[in-house]
GUGU-47626 format. One record per residue (C-alpha): residue number from 1; chain; y, x, z. Coordinates in steps of 0.5 Angstrom, whole numbers, padded with zeros to 4 digits. Layout:
{NUM, A, {Y, X, Z}} ...
***
This chain:
{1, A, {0030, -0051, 0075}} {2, A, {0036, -0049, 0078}} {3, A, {0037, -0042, 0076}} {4, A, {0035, -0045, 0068}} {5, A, {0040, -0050, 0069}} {6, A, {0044, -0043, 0071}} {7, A, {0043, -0039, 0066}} {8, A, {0044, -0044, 0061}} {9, A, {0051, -0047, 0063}} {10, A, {0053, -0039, 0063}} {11, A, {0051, -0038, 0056}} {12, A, {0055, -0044, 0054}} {13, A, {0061, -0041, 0058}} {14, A, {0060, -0035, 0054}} {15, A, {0060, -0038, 0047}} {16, A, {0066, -0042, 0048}} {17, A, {0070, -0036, 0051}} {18, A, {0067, -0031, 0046}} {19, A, {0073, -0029, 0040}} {20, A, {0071, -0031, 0033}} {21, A, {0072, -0025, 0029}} {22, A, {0078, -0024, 0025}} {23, A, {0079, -0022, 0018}} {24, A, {0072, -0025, 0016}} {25, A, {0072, -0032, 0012}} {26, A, {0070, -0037, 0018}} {27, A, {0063, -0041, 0017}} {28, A, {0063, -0045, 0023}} {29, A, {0067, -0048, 0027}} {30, A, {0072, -0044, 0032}} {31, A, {0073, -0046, 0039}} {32, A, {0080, -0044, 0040}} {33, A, {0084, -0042, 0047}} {34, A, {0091, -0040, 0049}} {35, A, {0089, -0033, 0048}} {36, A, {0086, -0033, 0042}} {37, A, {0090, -0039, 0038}} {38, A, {0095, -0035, 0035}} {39, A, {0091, -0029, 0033}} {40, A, {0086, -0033, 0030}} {41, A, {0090, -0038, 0027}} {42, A, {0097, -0036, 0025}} {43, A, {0096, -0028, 0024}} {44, A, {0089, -0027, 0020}} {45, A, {0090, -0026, 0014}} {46, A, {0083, -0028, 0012}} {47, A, {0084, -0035, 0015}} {48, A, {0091, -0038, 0013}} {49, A, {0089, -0045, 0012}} {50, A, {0087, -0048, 0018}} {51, A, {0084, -0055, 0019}} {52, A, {0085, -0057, 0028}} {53, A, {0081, -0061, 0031}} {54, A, {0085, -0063, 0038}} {55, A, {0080, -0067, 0042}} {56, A, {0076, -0070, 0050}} {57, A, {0070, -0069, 0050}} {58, A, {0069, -0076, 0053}} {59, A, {0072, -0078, 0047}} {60, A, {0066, -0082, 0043}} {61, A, {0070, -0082, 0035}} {62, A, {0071, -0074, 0038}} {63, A, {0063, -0074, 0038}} {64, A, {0063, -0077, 0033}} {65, A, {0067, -0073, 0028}} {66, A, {0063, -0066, 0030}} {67, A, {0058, -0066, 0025}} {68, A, {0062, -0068, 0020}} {69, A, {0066, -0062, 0022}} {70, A, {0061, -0058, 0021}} {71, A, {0058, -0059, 0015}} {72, A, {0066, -0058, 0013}} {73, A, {0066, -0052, 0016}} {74, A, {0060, -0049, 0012}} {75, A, {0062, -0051, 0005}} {76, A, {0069, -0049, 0005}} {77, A, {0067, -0042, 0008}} {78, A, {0073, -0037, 0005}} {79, A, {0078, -0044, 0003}} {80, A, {0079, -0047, 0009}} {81, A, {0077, -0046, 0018}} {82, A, {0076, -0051, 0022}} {83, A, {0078, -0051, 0029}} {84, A, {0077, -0054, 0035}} {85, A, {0081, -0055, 0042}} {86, A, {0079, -0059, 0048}} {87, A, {0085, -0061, 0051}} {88, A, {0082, -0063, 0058}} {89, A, {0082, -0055, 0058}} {90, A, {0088, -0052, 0054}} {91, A, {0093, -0056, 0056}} {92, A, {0099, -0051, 0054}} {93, A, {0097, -0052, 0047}} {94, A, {0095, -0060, 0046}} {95, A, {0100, -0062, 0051}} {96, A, {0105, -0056, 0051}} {97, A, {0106, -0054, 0044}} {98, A, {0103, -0060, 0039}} {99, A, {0105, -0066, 0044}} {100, A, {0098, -0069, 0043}} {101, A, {0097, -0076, 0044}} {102, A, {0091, -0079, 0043}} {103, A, {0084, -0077, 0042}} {104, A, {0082, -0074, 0036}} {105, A, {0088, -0070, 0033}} {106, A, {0088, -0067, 0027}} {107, A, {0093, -0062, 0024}} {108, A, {0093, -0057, 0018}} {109, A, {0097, -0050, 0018}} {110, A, {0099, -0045, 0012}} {111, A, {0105, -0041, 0011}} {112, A, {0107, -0041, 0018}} {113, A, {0108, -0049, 0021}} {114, A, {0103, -0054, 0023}} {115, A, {0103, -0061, 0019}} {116, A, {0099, -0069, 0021}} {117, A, {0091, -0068, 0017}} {118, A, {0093, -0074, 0011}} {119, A, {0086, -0076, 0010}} {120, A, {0080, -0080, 0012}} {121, A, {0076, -0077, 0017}} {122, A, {0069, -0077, 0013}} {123, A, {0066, -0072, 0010}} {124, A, {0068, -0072, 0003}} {125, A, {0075, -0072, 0005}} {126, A, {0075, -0066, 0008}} {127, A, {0072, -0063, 0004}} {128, A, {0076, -0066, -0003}} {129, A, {0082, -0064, 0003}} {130, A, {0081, -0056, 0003}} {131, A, {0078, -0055, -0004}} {132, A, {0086, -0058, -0007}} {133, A, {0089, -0054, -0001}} {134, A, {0086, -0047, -0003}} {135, A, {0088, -0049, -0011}} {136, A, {0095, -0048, -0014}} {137, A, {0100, -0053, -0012}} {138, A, {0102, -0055, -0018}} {139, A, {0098, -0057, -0025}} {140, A, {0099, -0055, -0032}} {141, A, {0100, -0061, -0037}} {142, A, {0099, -0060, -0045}} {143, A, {0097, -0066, -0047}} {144, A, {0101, -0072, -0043}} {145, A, {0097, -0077, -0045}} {146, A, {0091, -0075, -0040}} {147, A, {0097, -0074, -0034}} {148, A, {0094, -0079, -0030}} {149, A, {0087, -0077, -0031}} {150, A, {0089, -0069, -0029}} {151, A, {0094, -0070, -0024}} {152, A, {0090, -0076, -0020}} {153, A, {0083, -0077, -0022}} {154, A, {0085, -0083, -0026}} {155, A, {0085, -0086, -0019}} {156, A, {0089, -0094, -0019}} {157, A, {0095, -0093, -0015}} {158, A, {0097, -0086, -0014}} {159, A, {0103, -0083, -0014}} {160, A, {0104, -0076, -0018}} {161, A, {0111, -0072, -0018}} {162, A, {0112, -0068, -0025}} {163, A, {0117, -0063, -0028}} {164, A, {0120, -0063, -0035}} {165, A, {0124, -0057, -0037}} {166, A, {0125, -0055, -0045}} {167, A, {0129, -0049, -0043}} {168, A, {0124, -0044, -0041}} {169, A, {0128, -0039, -0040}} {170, A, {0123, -0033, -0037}} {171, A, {0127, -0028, -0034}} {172, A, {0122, -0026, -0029}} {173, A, {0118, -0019, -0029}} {174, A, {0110, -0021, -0033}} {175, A, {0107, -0016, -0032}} {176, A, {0105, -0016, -0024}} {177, A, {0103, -0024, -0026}} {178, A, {0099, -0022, -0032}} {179, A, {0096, -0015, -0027}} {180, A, {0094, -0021, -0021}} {181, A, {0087, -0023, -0020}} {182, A, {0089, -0030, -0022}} {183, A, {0085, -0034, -0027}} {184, A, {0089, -0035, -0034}} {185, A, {0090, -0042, -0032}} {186, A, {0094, -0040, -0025}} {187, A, {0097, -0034, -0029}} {188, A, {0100, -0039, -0034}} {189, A, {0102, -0044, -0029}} {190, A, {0105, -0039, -0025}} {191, A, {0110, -0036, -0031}} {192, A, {0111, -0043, -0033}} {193, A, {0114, -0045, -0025}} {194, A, {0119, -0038, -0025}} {195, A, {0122, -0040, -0032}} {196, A, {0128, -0044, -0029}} {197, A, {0131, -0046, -0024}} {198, A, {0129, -0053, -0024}} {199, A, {0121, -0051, -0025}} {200, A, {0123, -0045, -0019}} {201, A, {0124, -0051, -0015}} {202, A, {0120, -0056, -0016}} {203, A, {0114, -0051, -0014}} {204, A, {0116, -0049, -0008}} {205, A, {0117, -0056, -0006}} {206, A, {0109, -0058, -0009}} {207, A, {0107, -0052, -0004}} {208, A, {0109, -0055, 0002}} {209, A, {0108, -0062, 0000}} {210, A, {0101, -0061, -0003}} {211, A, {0097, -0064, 0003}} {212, A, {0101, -0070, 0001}} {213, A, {0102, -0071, -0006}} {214, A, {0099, -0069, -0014}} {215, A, {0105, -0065, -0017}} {216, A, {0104, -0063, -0026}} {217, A, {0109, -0059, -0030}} {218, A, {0109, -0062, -0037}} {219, A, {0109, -0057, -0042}} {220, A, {0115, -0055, -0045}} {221, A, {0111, -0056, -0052}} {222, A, {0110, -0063, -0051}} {223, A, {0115, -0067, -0055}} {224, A, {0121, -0072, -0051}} {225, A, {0118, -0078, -0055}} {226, A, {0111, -0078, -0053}} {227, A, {0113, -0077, -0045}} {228, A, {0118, -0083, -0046}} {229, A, {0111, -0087, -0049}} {230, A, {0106, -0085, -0043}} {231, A, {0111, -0086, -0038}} {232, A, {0113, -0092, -0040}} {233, A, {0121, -0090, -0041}} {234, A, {0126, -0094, -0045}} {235, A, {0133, -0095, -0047}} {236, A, {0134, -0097, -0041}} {237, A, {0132, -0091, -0037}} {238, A, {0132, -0086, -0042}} {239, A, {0130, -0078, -0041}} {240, A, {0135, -0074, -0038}} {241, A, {0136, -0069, -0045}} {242, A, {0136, -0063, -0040}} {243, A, {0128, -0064, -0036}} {244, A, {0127, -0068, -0030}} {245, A, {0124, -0068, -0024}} {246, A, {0120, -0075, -0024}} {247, A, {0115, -0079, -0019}} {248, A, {0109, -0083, -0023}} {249, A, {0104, -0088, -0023}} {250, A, {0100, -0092, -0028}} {251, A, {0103, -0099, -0029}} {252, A, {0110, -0097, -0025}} {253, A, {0117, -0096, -0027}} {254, A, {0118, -0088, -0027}} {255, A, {0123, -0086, -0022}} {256, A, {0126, -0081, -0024}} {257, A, {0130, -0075, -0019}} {258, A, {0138, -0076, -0019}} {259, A, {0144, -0073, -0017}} {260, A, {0150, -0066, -0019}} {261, A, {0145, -0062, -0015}} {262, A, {0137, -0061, -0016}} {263, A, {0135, -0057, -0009}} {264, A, {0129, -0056, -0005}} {265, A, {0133, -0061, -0001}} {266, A, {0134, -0066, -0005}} {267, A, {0127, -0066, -0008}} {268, A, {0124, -0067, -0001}} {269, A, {0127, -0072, 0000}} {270, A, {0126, -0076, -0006}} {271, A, {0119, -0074, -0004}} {272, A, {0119, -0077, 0003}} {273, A, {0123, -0083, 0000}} {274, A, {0117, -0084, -0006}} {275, A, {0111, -0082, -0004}} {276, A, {0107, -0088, -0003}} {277, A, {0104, -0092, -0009}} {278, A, {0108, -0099, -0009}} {279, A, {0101, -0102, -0008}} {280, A, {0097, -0098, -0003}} {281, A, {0089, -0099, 0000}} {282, A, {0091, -0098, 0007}} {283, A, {0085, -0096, 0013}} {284, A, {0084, -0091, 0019}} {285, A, {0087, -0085, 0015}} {286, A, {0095, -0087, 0013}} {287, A, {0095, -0094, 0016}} {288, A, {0100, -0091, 0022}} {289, A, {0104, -0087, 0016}} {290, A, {0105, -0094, 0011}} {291, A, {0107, -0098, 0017}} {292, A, {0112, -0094, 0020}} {293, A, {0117, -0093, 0013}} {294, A, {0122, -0097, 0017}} {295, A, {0121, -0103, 0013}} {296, A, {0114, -0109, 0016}} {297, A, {0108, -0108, 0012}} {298, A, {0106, -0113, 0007}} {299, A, {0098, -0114, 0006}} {300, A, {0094, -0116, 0003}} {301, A, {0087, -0118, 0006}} {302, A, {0082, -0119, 0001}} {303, A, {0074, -0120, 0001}} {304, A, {0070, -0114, -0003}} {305, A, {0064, -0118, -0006}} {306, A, {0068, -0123, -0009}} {307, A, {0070, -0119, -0014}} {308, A, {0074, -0124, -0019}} {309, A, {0078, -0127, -0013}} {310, A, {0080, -0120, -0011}} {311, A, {0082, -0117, -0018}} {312, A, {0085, -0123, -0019}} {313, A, {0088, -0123, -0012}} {314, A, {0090, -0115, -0013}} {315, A, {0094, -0116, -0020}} {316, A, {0098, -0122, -0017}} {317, A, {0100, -0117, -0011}} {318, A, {0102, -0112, -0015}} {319, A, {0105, -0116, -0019}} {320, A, {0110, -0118, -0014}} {321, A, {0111, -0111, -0010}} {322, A, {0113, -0109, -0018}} {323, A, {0118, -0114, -0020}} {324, A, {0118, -0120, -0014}} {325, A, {0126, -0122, -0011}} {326, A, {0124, -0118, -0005}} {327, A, {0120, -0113, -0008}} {328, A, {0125, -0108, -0003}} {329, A, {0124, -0111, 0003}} {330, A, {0117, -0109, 0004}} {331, A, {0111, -0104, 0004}} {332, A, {0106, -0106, -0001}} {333, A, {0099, -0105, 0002}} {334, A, {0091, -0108, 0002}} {335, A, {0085, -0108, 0005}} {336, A, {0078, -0110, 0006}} {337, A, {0078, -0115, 0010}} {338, A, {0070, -0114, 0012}} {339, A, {0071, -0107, 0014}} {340, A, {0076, -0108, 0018}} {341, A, {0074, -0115, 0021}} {342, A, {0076, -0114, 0028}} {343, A, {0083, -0111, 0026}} {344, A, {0085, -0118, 0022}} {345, A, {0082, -0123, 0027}} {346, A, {0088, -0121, 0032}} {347, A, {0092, -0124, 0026}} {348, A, {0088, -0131, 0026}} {349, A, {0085, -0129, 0019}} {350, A, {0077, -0130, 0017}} {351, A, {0073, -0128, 0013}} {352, A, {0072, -0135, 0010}} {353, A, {0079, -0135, 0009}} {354, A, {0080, -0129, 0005}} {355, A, {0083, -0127, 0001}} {356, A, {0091, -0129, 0004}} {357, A, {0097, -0125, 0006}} {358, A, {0100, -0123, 0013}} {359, A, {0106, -0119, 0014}} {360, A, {0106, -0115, 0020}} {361, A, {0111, -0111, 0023}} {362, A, {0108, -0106, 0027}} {363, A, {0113, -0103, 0032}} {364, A, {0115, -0109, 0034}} {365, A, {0108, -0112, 0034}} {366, A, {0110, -0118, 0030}} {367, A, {0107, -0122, 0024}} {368, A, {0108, -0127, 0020}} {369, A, {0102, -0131, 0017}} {370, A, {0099, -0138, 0015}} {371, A, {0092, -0140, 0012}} {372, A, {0095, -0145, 0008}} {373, A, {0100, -0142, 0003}} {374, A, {0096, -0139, -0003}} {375, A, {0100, -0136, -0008}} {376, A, {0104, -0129, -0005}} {377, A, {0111, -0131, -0008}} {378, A, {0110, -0138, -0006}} {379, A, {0109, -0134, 0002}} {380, A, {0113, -0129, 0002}} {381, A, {0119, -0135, 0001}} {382, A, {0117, -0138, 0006}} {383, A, {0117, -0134, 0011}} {384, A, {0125, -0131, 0008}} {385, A, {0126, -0138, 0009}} {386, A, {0123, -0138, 0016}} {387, A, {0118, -0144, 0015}} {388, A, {0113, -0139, 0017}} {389, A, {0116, -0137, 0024}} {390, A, {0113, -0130, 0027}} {391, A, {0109, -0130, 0032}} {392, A, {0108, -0124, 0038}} {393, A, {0101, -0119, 0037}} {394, A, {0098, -0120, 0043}} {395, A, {0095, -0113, 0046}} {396, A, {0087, -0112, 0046}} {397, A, {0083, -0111, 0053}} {398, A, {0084, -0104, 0054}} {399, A, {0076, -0100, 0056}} {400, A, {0076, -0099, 0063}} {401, A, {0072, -0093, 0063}} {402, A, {0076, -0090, 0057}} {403, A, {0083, -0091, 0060}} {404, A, {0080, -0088, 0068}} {405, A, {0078, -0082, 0063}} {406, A, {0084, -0081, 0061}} {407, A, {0087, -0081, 0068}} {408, A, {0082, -0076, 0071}} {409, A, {0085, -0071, 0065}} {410, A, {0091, -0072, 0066}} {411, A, {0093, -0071, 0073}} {412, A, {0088, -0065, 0074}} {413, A, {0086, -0061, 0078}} {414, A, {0088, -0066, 0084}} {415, A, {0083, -0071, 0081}} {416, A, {0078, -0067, 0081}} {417, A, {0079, -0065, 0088}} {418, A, {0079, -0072, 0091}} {419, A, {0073, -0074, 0087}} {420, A, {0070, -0068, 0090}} {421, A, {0072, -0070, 0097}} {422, A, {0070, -0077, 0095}} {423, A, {0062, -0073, 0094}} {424, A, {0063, -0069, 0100}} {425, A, {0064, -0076, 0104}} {426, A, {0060, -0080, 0101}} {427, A, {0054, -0075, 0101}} {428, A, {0056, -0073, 0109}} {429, A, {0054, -0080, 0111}} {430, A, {0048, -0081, 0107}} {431, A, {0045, -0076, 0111}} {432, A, {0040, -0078, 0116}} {433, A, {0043, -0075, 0123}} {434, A, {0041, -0069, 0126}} {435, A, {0040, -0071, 0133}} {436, A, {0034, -0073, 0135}} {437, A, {0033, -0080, 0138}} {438, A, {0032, -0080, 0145}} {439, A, {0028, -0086, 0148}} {440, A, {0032, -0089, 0154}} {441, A, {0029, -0090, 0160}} {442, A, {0028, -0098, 0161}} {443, A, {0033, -0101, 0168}} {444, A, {0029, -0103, 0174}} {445, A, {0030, -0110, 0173}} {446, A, {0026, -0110, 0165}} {447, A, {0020, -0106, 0170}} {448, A, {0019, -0112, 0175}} {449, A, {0021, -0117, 0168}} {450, A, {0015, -0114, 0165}} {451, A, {0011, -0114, 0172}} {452, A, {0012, -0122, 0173}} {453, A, {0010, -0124, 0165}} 
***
């Protein structure tokens, strides 16, 4: 049994610290290790997009995510890899390099840097992840009326960016596009993309940004008229006569980017700025990024099986987060208050209750929340008003267990020399002594006890 025990603790060791081949799509999940994370991860040219889990495995939602990633792995052979590093082991790497800070991580790299994975953790999520990540950034639109549908799926409350340029003024070599092995559709979109400066612009930033955001370049066909129609432009906010650089989304103002100047710079900055829906359904997977934009959260709890009440409820949010007095004073958000029960009773709110608006602010750990006022202009007056107070979020029980792990990582090896020494003590005593146990020969005044009874 020991030498079984043996034998499969050194095939293990062997598989962890085996190197994954280079220059072969990868199909499984590689283990990475300070000697092999850079040779796998940022100079095969076989992998160039890599999806990194940074984990501890004593992490249960780690555990838990692994099967997940395995069948990732086999589906997006070839589009994206998939690694892992185990932090209680490759410390330079989770600490020294990336600054990990809680278990699991996930990162993406592509053309040199690493960034936050934006998604959800499920499946679908990852999968939807690498196959639009091994796509062209930028979309082709010919028909405007169908841009939300090409650039977003249809989905409510998306964000896109769009380029327009009417010039076309293609002075760039053709013939190497026209000779790659692109589709004709990446071809056009690549030749439409080189044709001016701001085309050239806007398909640089959509590369890096692509993880967070959907980006189209309407045709130069389509006509100023129908775009004005389709993006709800007026004589109020008109189409600059020489092409625009634009944020959309379905039922809101378009916001068009402004200034002498229209750089990479610039329109990285309009992104950052812009890239959240003015209402936004909010979970585990951007919760972190709504509620640190520098303004406190505006949410909006409802109930999922009862849909007219939350049709009703989400119109009447959106409305406000579009045109209410203090519109710019939040971010706009909602969220399922039956899946993520637990999360909102440390606000006071019950499901019974739903739905119902709470403002939190999350770096400051304060809310503002009262069951008996309904209407959301009527709630957030009050609270500019001060007639609701806010009130301090108190800190949840942390696991004992979870936090005694995390201390054991974090000050190894000495933690795993005292709990040795601790062993070795505690098993020292348990031990029966190796002495025998010599009778003691009974005293003179025992013996004539004993003769008197």
């Amino acid at each position: 049994a020991v030498s079984t025990l043996l034998l499969s603790t050194a095939l293990l060791l062997a598989s962890l610290t085996t190197a994954a081949p280079i220059g072969t799509p990868h199909s499984t999940v590689i283990p990475l290790t300070t000697k092999t994370f850079d040779s796998l991860v940022t100079t095969d040219s076989a992998n160039t997009l890599w999806l990194l889990k940074f984990y501890a495995p004593w992490c249960g939602h780690c555990v838990a995510l692994s099967p997940i990633l395995d069948q990732a792995a086999s589906h997006l052979a070839g589009k994206l890899s998939i690694g892992k590093i185990d932090c209680t082991i490759e410390k330079k790497i989770c600490k020294g390099k990336f600054d990990v800070r809680g278990y699991p991580t996930l990162k993406y790299y592509r053309d040199g840097e690493f960034s936050d994975y934006p998604l959800g953790r499920d499946l679908d999520s990852i999968v939807s992840f690498g196959e639009k990540m091994s796509q062209s950034a930028v979309k082709v639109v010919k028909d405007v009326a169908r841009v939300y549908e090409i650039l977003v799926g249809g989905a409510n409350g998306a964000v896109a960016y769009v380029v327009y340029d009417p010039k076309e003024e293609t002075e760039e070599e053709e013939s190497g596009i026209d000779k790659s092995g692109a589709t004709e559709d990446e071809k056009e979109a690549t030749k439409l993309l080189q044709s001016t400066e701001r085309t050239r612009v806007f398909g640089q930033v959509a590369r890096k940004y692509q993880a967070q955001g959907s980006f189209g370049l309407l045709s130069p066909s389509i006509d100023k008229a129908s775009i004005a129609k389709v993006l709800g432009v007026g004589e109020t906010n008109k189409i600059p006569d020489a092409g625009f650089i634009a944020r959309i989304e379905e039922d809101v103002p378009t916001k068009f980017l402004t200034g002498d100047v229209i750089n990479t710079e610039a329109f990285a900055e309009f992104i950052k700025e812009t890239n959240i829906a003015v209402m936004t359904e909010l979970g585990g997977h951007n919760f972190r990024f709504a509620s640190r934009r520098g303004k406190p959260l505006a949410i909006g709890v409802y109930n999922p099986n009862e849909e007219i009440k939350t049709s009703k409820f989400r119109k009447e949010m959106k409305q406000y987060a579009v045109s209410g007095l203090y519109k710019e004073d939040y971010v706009w958000g909602t969220m399922d208050g039956i899946k993520w029960e637990k999360f909102i009773s440390q606000f006071g709110i019950t499901k019974a209750g739903l739905p119902e608006v709470v403002i939190l602010d999350a770096p400051e750990r304060t809310y503002w929340q009262d069951s008996s006022v309904l209407s959301v202009a009527e709630f957030i007056k009050a609270v500019k008003d001060g007639e609701i107070e806010s009130r301090l979020q108190e800190k949840g029980p942390k696991n004992p267990l979870e936090e005694f792990s995390q201390l054991f990582i974090t000050y190894m090896p000495w933690s795993l020399f005292a709990l040795l020494t601790l062993f070795v003590v505690v098993f020292w005593l348990a031990l029966p002594s190796t002495n025998p146990i010599r009778p003691v020969a009974p005293s003179r005044e025992e013996e004539e006890s004993k003769k008197d009874k």
